[in-house]
N, C-alpha and C positions, 0 to 999 in steps of 0.2 A: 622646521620641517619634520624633523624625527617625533613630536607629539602631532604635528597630524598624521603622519602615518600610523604610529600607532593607536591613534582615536580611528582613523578606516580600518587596520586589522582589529580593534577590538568591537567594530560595525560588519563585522564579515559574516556570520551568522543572522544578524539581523536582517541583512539584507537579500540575503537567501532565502530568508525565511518571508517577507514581503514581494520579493517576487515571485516563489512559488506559489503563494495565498493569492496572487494574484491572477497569475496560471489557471491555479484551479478552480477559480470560478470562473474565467475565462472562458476555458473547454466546456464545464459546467453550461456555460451559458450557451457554447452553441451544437451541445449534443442536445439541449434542450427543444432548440430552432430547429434543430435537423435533424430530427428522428430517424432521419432515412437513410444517415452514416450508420448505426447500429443496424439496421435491417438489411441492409444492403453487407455488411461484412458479414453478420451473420448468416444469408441466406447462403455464402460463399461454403460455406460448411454442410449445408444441409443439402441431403440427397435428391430432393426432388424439388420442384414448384414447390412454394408458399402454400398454404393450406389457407384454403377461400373460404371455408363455414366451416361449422362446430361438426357439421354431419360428417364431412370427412377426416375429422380430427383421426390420429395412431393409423392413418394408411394413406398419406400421401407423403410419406417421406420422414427420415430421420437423419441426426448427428453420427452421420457415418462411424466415427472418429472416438465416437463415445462407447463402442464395442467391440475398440480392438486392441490387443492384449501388451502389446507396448506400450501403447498411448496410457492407457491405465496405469500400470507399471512405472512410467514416468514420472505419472502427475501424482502419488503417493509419495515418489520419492521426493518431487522436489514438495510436496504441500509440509511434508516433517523439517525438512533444511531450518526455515525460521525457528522452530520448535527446539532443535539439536540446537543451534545456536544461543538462544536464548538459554539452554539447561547449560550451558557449557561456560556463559556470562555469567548465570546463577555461580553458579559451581567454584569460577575463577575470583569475584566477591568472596564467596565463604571464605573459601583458602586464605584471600589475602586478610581477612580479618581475622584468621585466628594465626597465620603466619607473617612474621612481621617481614620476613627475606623476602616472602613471596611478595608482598606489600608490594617492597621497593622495586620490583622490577615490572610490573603489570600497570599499563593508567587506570586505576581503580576511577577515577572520576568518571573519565570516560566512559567506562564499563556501565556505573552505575546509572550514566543518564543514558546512555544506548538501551540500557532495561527498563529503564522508564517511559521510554519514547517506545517502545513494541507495547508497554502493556497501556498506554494512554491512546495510542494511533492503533494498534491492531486488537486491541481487546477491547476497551471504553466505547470510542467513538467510531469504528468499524463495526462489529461482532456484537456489542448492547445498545447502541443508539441507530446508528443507521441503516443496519440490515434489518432490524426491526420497525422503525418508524416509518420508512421509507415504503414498504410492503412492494416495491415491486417484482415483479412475476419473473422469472429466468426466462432465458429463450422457449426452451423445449414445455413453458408450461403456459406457453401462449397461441391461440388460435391459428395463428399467422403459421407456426411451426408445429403442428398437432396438438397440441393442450388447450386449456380449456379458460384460460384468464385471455381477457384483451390486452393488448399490448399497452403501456405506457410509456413515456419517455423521458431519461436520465432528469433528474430533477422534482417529478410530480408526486405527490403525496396519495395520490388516489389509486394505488396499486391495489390488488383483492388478494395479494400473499401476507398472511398472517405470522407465518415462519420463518426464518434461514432465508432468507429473501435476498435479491437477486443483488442491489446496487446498497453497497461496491463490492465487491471481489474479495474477498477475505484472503484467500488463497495469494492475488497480488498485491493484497496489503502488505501482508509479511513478507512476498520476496521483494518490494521497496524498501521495507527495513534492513536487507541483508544487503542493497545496494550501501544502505549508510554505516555498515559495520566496515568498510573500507577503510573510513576515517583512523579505525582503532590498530591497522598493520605497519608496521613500520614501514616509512616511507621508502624505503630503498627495493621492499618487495611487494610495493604494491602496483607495482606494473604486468607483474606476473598473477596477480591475486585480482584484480577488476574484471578482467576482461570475461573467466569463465565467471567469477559471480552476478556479472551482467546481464550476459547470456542464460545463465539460470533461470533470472528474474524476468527478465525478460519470457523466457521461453513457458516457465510458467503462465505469465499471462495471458499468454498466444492461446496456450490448449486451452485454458478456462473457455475462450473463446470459440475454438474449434470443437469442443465435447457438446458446447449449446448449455453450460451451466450461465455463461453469462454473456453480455453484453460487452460491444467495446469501450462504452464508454464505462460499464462497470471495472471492466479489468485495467483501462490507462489510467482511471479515478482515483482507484483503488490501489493503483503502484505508486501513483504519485502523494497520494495522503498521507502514506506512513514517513515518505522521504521530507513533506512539507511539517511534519506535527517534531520529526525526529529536529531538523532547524531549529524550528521555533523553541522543544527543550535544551537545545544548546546556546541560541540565543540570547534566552533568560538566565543561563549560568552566566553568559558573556558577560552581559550587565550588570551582574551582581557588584564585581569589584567596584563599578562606575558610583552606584547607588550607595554601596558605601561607604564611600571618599568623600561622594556629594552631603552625605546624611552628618559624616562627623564632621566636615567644614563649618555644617550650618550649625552644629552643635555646639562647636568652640569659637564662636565668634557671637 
């Protein structure tokens, strides 16, 4: 009994990580079918009726929300949060490599794959591969909302944004990464530590939402991919020991 339990805890990231992959095409697949969960949350933001033709594009309404001095104010604060973190992971690496005290009391492991999984999930495959490949258009830069691209929906390759483009979220990339910095607080204060860093990430990706920079399926995509890629690099540390125990078995025999 105690080596299968220990073969499921040392499957616990794996499985996480298969489930959320599975999640995320899931949703994927039906903000794909239902374009009209996106339009429909986003219109909830915007000032006026949808914009019917290109002719009345910039005067039938805007992202209320996106010109008011809080809300701006907010969403700077929380878009740095990943960034501060991330310099602070950096930072606590350095130290522990040049101090050996600091070493011992910091999970430098963990550290190191927590910084791997932001710059693989929020920088790689967010911010160089899919906000670019993807090209699709942000709300506020589509016909339906005064802009000038047609609308596309989560999934489609035939977006007409060439830049900084809409799906997924960048901004809720990173605050799903800061969901998985939990793992690294000691467990006794991490009941106090979840709930506002939830709320954070969470709340960042509301505004993305409410400003009309993106999409809901770009901003739940986009929280959940960093949280699903952050898994999957600790999954493959999981396995390492597995792979080789199995590798020198086969070696000595």
């Amino acid at each position: 009994m105690s080596t299968l339990s220990a073969v499921i805890w040392r499957r616990s990231y794996v499985n996480a990580f298969l489930v959320l992959t599975t999640v995320w095409f899931l949703l994927l697949s039906i903000f794909y079918m239902v374009p009209a969960i996106d339009l429909t949350v986003s219109d909830l933001f915007f000032s006026s009726i949808p914009c019917m033709d290109k002719a009345s594009s910039g005067r039938c309404g805007s992202f209320t929300l996106s010109n008011v001095g809080v809300v701006i104010s907010m969403r700077w604060l929380l878009y740095c949060l990943p960034y501060l973190a991330a310099a602070i992971t950096l930072i606590s690496l350095l130290t522990a490599a040049a101090i050996e005290r600091f070493r011992k009391v910091i999970p430098v492991r963990k550290l190191a794959l927590s910084l791997t999984s932001f710059v693989i999930g929020n920088g790689l495959i967010t911010n160089l591969f899919l906000k670019r490949y993807y090209g699709r258009p942000r709300p506020f830069q589509t016909d339906l909302f005064g802009g000038s691209f047609p609308f596309i929906p989560a999934g489609s390759f035939h977006g007409a944004c060439h830049q900084n483009c809409s799906f997924p979220s960048g901004e809720a990339s990173g605050a799903g990464w800061l969901i998985c910095l939990i793992v690294l607080v000691p467990e006794r204060y991490r009941l106090w530590v979840a709930p506002p860093v939830i709320v954070a990430a969470v709340t960042t990706a509301i505004l993305r939402v409410a400003v009309g920079a993106h999409y809901a399926s770009d901003a739940v995509l986009g929280l959940l991919l960093s949280i699903t890629v952050s898994m999957g690099i600790f999954a493959l540390d999981e396995q390492l020991p597995i792979i080789n125990i199995v590798s020198r078995k086969g070696s000595d025999e």
